[in-house]
N, CA, C and O atoms as a printed pandas DataFrame, in Angstrom:
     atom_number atom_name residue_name chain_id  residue_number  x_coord  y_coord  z_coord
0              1         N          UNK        A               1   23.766    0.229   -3.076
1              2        CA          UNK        A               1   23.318   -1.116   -3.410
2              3         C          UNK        A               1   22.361   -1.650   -2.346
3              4         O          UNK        A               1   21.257   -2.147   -2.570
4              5         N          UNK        A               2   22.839   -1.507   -1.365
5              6        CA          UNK        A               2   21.788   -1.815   -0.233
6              7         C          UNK        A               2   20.242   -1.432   -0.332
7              8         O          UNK        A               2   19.222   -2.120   -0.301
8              9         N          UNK        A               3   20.445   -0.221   -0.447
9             10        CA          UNK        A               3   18.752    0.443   -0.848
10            11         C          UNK        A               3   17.803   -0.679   -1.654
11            12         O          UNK        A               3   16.782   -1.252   -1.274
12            13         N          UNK        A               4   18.614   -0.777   -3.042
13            14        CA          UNK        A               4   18.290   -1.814   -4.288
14            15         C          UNK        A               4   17.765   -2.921   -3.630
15            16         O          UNK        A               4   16.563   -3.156   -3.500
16            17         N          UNK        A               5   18.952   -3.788   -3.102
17            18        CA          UNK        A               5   18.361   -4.976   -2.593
18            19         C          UNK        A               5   17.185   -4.950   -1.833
19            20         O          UNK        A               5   16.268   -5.584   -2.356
20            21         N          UNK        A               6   16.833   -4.237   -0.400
21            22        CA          UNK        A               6   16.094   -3.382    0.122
22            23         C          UNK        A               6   14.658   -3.852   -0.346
23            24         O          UNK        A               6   13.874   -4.709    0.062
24            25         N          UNK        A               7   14.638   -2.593   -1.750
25            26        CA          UNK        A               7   13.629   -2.586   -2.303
26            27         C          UNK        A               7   13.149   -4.091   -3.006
27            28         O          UNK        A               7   11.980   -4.471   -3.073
28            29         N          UNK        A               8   14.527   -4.959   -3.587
29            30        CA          UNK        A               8   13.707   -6.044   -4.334
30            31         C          UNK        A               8   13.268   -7.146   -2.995
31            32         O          UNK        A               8   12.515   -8.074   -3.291
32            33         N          UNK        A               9   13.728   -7.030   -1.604
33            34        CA          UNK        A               9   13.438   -7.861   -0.750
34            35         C          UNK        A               9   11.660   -7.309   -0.216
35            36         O          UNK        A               9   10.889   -8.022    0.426
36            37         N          UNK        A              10   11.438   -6.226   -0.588
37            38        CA          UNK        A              10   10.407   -6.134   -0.023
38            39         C          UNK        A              10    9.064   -6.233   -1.242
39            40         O          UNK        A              10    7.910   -6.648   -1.139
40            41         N          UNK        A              11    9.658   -5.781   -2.128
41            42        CA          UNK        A              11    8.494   -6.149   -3.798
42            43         C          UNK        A              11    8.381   -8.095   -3.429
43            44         O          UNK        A              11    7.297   -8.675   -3.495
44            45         N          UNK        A              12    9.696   -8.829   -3.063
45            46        CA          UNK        A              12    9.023  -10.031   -2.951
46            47         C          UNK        A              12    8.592  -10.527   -1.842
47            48         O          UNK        A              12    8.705  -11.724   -1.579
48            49         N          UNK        A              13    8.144   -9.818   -1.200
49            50        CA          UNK        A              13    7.385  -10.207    0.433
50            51         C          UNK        A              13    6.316  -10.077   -0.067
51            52         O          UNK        A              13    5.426  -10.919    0.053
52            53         N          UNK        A              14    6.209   -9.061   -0.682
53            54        CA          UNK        A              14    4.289   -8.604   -1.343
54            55         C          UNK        A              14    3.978   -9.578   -2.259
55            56         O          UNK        A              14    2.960  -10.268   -2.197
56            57         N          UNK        A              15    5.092   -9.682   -3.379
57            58        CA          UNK        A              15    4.239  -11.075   -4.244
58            59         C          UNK        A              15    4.471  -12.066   -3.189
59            60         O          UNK        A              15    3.462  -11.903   -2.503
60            61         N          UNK        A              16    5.146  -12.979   -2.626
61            62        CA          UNK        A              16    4.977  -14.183   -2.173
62            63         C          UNK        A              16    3.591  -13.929   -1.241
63            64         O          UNK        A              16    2.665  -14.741   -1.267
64            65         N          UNK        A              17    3.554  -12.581   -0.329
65            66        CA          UNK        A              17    2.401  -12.254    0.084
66            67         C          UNK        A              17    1.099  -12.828   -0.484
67            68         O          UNK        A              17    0.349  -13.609    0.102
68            69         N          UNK        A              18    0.971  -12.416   -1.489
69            70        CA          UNK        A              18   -0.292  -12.846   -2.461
70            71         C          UNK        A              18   -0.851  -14.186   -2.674
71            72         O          UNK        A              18   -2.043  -14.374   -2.920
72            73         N          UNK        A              19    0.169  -15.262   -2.561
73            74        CA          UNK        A              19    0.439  -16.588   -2.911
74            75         C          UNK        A              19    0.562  -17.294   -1.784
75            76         O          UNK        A              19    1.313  -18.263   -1.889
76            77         N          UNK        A              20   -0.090  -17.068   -0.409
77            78        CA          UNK        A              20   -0.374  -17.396    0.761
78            79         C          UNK        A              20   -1.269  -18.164    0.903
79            80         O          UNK        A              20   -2.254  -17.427    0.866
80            81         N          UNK        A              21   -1.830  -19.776    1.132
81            82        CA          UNK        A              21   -3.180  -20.088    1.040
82            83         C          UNK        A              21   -3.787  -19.938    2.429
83            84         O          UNK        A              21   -3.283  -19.859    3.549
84            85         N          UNK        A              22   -4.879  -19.928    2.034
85            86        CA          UNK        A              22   -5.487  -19.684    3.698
86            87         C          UNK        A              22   -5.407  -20.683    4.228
87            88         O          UNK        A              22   -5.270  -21.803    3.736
88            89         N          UNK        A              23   -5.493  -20.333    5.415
89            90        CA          UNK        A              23   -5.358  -21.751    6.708
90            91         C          UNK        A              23   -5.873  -23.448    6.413
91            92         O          UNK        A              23   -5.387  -24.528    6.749
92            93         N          UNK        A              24   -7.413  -22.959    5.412
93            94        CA          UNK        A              24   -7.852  -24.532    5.333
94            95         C          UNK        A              24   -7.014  -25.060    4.312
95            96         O          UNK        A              24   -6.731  -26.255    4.234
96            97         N          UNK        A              25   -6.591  -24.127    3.482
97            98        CA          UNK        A              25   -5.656  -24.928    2.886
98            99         C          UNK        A              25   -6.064  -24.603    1.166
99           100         O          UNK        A              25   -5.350  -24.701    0.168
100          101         N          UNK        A              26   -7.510  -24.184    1.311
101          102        CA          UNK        A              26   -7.994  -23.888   -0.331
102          103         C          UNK        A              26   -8.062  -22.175   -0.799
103          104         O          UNK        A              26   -8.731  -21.196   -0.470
104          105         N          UNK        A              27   -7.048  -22.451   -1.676
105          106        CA          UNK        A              27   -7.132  -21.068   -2.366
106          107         C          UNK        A              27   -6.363  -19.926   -1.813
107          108         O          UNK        A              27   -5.840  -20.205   -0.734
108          109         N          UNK        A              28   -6.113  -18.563   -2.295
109          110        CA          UNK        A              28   -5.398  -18.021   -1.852
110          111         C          UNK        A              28   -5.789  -16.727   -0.944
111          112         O          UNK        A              28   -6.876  -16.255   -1.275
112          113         N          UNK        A              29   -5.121  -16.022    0.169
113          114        CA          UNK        A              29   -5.984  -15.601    0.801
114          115         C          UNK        A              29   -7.067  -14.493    0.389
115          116         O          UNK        A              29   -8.178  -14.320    0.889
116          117         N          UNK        A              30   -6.382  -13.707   -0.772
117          118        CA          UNK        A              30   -7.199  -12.810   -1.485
118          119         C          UNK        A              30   -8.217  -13.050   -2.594
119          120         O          UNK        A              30   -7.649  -12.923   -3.679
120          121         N          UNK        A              31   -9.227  -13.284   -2.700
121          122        CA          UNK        A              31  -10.378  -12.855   -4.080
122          123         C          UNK        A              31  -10.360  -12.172   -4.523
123          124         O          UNK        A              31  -11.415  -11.550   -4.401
124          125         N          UNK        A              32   -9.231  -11.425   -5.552
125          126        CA          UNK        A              32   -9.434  -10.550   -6.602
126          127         C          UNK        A              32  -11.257   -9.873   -6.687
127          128         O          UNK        A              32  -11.717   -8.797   -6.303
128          129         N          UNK        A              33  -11.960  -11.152   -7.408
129          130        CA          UNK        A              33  -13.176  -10.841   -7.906
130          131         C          UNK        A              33  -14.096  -10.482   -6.769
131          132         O          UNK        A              33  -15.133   -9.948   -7.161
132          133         N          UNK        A              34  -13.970  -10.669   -5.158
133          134        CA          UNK        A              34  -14.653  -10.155   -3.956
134          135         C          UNK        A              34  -14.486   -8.945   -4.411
135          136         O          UNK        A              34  -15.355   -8.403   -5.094
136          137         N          UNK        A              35  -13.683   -8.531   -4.186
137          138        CA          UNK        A              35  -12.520   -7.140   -3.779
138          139         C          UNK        A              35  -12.445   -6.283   -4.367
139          140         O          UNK        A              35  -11.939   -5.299   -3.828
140          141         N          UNK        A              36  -12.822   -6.193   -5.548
141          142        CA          UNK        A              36  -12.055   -5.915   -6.886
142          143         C          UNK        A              36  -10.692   -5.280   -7.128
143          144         O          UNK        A              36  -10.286   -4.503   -7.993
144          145         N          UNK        A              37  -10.247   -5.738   -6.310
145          146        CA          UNK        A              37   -8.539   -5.397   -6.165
146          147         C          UNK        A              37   -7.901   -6.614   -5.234
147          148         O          UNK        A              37   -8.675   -7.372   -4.650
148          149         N          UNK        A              38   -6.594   -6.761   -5.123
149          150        CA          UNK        A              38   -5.420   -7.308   -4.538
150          151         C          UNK        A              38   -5.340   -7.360   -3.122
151          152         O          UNK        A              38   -4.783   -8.185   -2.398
152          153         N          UNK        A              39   -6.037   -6.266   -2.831
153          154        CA          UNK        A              39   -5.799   -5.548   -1.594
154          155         C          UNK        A              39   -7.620   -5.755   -0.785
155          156         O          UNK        A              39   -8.662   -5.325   -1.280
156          157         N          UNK        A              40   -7.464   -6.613    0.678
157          158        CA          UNK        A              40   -8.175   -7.386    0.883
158          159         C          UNK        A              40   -8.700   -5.852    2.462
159          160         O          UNK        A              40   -8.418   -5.783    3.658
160          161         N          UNK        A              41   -9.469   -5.005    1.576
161          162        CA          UNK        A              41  -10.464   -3.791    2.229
162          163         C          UNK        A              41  -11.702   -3.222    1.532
163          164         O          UNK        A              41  -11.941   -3.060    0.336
164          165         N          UNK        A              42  -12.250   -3.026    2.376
165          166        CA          UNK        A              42  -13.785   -2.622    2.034
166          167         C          UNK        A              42  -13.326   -1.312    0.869
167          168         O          UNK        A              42  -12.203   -0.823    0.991
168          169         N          UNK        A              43  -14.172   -0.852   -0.131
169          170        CA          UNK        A              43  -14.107    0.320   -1.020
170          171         C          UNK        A              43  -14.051    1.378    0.374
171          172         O          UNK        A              43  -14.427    1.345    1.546
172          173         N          UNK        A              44  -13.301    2.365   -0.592
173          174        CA          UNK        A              44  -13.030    3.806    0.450
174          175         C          UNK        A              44  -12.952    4.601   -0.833
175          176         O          UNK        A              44  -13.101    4.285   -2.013
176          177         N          UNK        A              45  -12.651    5.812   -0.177
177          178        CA          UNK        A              45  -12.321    7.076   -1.325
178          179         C          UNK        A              45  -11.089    7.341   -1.207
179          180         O          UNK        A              45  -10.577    7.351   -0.088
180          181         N          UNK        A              46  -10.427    7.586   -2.241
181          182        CA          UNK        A              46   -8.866    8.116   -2.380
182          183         C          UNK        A              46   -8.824    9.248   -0.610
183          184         O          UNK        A              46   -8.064    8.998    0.326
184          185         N          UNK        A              47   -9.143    9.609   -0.619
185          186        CA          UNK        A              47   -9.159   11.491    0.977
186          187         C          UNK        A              47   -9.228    9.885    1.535
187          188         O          UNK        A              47   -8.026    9.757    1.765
188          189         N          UNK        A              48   -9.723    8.791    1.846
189          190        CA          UNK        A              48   -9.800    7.840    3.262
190          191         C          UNK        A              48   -8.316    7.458    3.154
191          192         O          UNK        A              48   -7.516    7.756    4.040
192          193         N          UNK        A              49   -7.933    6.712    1.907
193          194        CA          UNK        A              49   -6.868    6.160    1.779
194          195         C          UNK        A              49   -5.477    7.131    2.045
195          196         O          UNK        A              49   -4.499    6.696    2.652
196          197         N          UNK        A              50   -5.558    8.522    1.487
197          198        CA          UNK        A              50   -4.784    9.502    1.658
198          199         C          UNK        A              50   -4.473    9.671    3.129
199          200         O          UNK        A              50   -3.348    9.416    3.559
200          201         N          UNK        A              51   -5.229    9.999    3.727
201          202        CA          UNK        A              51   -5.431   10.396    5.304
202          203         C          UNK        A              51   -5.224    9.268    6.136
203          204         O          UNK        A              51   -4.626    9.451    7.197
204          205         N          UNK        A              52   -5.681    7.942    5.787
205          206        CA          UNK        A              52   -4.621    6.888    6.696
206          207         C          UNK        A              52   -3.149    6.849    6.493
207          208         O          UNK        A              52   -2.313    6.832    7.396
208          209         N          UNK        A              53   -2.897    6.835    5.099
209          210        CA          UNK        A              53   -1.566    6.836    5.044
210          211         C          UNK        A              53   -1.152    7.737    4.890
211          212         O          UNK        A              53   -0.628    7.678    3.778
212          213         N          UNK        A              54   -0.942    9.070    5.482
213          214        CA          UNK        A              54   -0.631   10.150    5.666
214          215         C          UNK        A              54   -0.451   10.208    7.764
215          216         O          UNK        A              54    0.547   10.455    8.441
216          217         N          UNK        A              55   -1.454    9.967    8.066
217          218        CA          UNK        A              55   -1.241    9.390    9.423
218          219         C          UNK        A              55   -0.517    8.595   10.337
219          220         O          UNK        A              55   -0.037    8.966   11.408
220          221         N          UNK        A              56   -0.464    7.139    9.677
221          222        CA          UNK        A              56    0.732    6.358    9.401
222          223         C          UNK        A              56    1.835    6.456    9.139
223          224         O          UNK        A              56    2.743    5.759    9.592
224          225         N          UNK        A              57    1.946    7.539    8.191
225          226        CA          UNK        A              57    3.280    7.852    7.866
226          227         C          UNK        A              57    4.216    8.877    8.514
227          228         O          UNK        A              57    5.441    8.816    8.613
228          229         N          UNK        A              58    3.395    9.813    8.924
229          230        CA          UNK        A              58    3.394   10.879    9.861
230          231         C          UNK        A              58    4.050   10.989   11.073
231          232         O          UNK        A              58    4.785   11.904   11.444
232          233         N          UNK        A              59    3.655    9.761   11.788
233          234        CA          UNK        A              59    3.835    9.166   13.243
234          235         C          UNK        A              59    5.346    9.413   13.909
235          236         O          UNK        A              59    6.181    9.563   13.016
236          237         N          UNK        A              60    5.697    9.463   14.749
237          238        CA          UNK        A              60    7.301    9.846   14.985
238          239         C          UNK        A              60    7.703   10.621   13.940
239          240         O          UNK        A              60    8.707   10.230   13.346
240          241         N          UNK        A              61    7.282   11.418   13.641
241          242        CA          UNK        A              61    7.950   12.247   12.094
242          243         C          UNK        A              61    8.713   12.830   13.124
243          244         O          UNK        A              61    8.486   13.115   14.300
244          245         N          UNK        A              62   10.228   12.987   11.936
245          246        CA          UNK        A              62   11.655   13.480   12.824
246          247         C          UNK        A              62   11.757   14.935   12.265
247          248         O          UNK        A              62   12.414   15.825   12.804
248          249         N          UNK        A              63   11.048   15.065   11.152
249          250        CA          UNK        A              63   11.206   16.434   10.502
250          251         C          UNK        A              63   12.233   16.368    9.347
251          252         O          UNK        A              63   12.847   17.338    8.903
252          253         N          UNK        A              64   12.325   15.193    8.958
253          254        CA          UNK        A              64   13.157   14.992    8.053
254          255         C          UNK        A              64   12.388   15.498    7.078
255          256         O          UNK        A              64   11.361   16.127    7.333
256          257         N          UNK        A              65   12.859   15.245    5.739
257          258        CA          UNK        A              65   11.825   15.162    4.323
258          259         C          UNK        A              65   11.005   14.815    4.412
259          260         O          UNK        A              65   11.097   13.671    4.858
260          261         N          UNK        A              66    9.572   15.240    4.170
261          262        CA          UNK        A              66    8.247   14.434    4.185
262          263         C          UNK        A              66    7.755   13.856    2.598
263          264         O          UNK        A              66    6.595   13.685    2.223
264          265         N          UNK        A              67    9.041   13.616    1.802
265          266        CA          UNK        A              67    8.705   13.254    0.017
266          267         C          UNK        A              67    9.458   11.749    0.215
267          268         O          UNK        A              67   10.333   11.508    1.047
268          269         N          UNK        A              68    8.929   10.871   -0.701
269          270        CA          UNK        A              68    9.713    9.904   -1.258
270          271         C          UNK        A              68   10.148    9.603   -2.064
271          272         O          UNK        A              68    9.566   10.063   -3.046
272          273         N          UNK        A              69   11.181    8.845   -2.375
273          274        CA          UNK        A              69   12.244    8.620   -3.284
274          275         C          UNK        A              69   11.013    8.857   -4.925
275          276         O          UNK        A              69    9.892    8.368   -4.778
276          277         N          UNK        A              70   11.236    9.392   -5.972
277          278        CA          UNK        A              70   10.366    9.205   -7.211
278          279         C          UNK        A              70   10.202    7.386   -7.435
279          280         O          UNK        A              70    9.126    6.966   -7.861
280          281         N          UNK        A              71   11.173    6.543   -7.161
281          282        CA          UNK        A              71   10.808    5.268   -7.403
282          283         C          UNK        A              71   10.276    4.679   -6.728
283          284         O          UNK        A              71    9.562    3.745   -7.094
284          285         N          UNK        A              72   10.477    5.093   -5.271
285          286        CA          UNK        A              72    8.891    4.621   -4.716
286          287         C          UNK        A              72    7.262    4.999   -4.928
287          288         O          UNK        A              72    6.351    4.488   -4.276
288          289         N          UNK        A              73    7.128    5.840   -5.811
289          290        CA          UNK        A              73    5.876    6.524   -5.881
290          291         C          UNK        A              73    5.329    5.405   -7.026
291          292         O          UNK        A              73    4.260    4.815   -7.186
292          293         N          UNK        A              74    6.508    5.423   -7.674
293          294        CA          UNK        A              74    5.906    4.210   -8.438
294          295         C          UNK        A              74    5.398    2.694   -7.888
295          296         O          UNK        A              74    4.280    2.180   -7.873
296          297         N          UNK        A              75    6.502    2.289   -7.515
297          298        CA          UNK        A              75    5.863    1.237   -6.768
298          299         C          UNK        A              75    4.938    1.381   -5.603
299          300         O          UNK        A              75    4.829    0.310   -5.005
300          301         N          UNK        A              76    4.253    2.327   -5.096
301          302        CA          UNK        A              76    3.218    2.652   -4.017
302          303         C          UNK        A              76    2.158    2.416   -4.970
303          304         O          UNK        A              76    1.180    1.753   -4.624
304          305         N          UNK        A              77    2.269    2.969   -6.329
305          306        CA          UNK        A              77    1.250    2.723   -7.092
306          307         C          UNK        A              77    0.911    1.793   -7.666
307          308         O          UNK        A              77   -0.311    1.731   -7.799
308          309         N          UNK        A              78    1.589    0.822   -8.185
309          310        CA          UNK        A              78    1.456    0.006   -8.797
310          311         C          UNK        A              78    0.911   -1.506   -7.743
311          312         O          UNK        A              78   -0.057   -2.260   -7.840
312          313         N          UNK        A              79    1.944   -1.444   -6.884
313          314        CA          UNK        A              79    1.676   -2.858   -5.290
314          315         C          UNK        A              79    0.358   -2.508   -4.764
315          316         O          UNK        A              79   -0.469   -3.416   -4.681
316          317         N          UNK        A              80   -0.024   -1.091   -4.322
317          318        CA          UNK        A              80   -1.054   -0.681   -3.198
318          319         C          UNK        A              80   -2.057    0.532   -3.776
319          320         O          UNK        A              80   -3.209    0.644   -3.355
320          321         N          UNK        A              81   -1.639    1.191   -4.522
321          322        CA          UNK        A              81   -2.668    2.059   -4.772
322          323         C          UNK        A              81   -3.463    1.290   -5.790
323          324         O          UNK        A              81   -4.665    1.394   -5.544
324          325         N          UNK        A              82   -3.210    0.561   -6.837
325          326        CA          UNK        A              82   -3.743    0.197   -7.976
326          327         C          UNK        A              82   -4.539   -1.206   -7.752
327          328         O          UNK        A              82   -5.331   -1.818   -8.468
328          329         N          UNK        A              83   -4.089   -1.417   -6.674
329          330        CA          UNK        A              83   -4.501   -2.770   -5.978
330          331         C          UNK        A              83   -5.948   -2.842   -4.974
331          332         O          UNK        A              83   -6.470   -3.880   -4.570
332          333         N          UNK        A              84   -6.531   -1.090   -4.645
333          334        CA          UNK        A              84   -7.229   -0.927   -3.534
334          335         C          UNK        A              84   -8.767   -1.390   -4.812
335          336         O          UNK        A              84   -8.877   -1.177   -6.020
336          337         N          UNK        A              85   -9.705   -2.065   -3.818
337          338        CA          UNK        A              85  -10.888   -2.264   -4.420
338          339         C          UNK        A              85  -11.708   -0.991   -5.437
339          340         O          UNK        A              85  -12.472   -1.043   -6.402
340          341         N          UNK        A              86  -11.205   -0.093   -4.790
341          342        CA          UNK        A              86  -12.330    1.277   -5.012
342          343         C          UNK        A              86  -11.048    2.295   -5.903
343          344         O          UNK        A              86  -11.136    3.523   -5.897
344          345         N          UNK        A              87  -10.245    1.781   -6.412
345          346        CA          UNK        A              87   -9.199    2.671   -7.501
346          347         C          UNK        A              87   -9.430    3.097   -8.558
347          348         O          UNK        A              87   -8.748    3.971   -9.092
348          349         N          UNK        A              88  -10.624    2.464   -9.159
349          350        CA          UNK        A              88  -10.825    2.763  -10.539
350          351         C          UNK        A              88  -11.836    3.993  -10.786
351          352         O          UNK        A              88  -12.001    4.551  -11.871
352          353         N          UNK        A              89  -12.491    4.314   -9.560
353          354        CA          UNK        A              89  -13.163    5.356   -9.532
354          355         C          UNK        A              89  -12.699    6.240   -9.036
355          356         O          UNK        A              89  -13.582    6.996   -8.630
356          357         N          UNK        A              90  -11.324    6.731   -8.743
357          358        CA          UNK        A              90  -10.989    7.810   -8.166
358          359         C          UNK        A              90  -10.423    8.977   -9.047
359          360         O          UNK        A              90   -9.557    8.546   -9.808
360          361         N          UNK        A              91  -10.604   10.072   -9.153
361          362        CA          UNK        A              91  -10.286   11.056   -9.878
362          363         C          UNK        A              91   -8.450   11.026   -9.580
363          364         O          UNK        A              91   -7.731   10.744   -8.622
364          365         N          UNK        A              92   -8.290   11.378  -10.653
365          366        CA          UNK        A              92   -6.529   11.765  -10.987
366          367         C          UNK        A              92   -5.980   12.683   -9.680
367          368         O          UNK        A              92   -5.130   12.107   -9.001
368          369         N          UNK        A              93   -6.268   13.710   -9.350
369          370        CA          UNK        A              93   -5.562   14.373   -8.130
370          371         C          UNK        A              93   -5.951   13.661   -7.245
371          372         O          UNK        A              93   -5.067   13.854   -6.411
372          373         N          UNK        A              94   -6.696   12.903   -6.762
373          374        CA          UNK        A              94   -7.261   12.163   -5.470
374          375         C          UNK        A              94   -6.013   11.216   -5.331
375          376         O          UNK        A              94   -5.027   11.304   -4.600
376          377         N          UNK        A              95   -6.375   10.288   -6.265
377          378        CA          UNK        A              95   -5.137    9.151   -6.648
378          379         C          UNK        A              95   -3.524    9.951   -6.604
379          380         O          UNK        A              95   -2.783    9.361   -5.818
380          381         N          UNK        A              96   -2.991   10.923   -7.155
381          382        CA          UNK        A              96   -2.215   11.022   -6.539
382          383         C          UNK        A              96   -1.411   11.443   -5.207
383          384         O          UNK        A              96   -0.303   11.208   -4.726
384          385         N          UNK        A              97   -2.636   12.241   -4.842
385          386        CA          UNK        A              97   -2.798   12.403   -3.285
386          387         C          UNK        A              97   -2.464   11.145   -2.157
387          388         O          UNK        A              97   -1.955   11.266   -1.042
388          389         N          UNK        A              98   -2.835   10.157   -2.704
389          390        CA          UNK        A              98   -3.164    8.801   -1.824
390          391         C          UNK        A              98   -1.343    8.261   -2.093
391          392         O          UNK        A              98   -0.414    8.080   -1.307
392          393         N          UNK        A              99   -1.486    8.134   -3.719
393          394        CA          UNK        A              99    0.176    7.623   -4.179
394          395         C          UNK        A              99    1.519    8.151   -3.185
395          396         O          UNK        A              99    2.331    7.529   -2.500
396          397         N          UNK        A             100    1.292    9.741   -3.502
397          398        CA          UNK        A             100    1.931   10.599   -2.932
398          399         C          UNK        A             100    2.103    9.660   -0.904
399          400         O          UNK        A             100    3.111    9.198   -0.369
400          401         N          UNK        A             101    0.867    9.732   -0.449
401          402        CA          UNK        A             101    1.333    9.210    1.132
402          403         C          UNK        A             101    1.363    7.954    1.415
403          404         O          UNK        A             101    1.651    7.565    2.547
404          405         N          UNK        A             102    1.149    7.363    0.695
405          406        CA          UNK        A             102    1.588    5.375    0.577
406          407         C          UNK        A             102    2.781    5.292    0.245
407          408         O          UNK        A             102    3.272    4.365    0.890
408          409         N          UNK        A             103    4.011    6.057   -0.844
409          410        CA          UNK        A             103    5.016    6.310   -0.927
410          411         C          UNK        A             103    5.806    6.480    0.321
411          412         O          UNK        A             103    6.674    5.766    0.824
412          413         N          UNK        A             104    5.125    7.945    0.799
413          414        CA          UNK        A             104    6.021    8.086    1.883
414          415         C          UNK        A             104    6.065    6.892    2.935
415          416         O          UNK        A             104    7.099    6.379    3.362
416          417         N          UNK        A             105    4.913    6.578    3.240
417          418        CA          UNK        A             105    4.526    5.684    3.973
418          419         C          UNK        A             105    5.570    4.106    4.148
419          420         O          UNK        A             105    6.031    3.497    5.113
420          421         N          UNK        A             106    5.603    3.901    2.553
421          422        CA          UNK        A             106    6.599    2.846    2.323
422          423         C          UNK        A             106    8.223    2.964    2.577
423          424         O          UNK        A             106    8.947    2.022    2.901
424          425         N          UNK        A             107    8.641    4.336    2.358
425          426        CA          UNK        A             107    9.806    5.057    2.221
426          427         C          UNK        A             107   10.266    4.974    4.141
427          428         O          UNK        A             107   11.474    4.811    4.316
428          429         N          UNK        A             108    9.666    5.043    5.058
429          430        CA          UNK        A             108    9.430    5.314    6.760
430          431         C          UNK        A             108    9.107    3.825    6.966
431          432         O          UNK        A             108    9.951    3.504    7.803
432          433         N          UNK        A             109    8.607    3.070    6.779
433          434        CA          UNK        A             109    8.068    2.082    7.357
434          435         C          UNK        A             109    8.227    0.797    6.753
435          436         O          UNK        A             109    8.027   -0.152    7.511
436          437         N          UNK        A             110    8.609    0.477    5.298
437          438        CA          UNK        A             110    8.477   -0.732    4.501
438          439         C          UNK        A             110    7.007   -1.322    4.294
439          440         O          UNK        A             110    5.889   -0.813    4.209
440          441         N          UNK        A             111    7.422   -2.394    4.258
441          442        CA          UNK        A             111    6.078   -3.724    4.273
442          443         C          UNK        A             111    5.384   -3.582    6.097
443          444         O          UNK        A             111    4.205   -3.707    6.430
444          445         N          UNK        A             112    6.128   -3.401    6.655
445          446        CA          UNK        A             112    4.787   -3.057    7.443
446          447         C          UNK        A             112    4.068   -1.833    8.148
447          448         O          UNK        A             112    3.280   -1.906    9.091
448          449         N          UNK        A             113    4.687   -0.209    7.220
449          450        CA          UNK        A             113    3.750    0.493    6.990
450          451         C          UNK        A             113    2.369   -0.336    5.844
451          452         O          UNK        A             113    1.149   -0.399    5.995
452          453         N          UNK        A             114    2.943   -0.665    5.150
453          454        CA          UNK        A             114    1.861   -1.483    4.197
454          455         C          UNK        A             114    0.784   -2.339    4.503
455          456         O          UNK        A             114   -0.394   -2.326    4.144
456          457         N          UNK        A             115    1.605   -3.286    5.440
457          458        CA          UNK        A             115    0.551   -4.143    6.389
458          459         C          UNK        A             115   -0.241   -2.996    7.711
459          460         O          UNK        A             115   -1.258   -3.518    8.170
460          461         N          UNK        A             116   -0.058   -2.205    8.061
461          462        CA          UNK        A             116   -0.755   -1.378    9.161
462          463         C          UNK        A             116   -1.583   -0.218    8.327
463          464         O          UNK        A             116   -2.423    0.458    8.920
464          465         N          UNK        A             117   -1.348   -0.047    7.117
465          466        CA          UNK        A             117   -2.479    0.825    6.253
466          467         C          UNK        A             117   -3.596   -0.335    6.038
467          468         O          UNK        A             117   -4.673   -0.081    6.577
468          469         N          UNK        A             118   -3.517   -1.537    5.355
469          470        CA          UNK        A             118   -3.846   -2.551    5.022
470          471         C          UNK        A             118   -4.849   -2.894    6.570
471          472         O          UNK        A             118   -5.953   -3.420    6.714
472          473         N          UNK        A             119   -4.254   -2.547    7.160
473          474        CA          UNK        A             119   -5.358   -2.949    9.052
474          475         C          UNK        A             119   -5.759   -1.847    8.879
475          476         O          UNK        A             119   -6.052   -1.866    7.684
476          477         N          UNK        A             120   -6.008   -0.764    9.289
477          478        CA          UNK        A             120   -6.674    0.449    9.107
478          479         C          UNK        A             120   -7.622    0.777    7.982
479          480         O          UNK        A             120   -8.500    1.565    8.331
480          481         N          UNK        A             121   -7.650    0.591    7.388
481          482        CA          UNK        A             121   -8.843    0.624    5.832
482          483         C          UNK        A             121   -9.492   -0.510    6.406
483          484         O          UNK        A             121  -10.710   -0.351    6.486
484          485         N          UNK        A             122   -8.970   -1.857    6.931
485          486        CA          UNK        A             122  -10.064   -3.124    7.328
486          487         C          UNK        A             122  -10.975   -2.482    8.176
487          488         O          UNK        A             122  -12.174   -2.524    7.897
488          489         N          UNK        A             123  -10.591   -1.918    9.131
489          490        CA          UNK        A             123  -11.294   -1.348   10.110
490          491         C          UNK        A             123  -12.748   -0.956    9.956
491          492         O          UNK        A             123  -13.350   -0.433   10.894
C-alpha cells in the first residue's frame, strides 16, 4: 500500500506542479503553446532525452535492477515523455528508449529525478 500512496503523492506534486502561478502573479508558469509541451525545455531528440535520463538515473547505481516497475513506464510517459516540446517527432524506438530511462529514473529518484532531468534539458 505504501508504494500506491507513494505513487498518487507524487502524480499530485506534478499536477499541482502545473498550476503554480509565476511570481508576478499572472498565469501559470508553463505556456503549453511556447513549448509545445508541459514540460518547460528547449526541443531535443529522444538519444538527448534518453542519455540525460539514463545518466541521472544511473548515478550511485547499487547494481540493483536497472528496469522499472511496468506502471511506471506508463506514467514516465504520459507526465514527462509526452509532455517534452519535441515528442511528436520522435520515432517509436527513440521514444521508448527515453520512456524506458525516465521510468527508471522516476523508480530511483521520484519527483526530483524529474525536476533534475527537467534542469538538464534547460541547460
Amino acid at each position: 500500500m505504501r508504494g500506491e500512496q507513494g505513487m498518487r503523492a507524487l502524480i499530485g506534486s506534478w499536477l499541482a506542479a502545473e498550476e503554480v502561478p509565476e511570481p508576478s502573479g499572472v498565469g501559470a508558469c508553463v505556456d503549453e503553446d511556447e513549448h509545445g509541451g508541459a514540460l518547460p525545455v528547449p526541443s531535443a531528440t529522444a538519444a538527448e532525452v534518453a542519455e540525460a535520463a539514463r545518466r541521472l538515473a544511473l548515478r550511485e547505481f547499487d547494481g540493483s535492477t536497472a528496469e522499472a516497475p511496468p506502471a511506471l513506464s506508463a506514467l514516465a510517459e504520459a507526465l514527462v515523455v509526452d509532455e517534452h516540446p519535441s515528442a511528436a517527432q520522435w520515432m517509436a524506438p527513440e521514444r521508448a528508449d527515453a520512456v524506458r530511462w525516465v521510468a527508471l529514473l522516476v523508480h530511483r529518484f521520484g519527483e526530483d529525478g524529474v525536476q533534475e532531468l527537467v534542469a538538464e534539458l534547460s541547460r
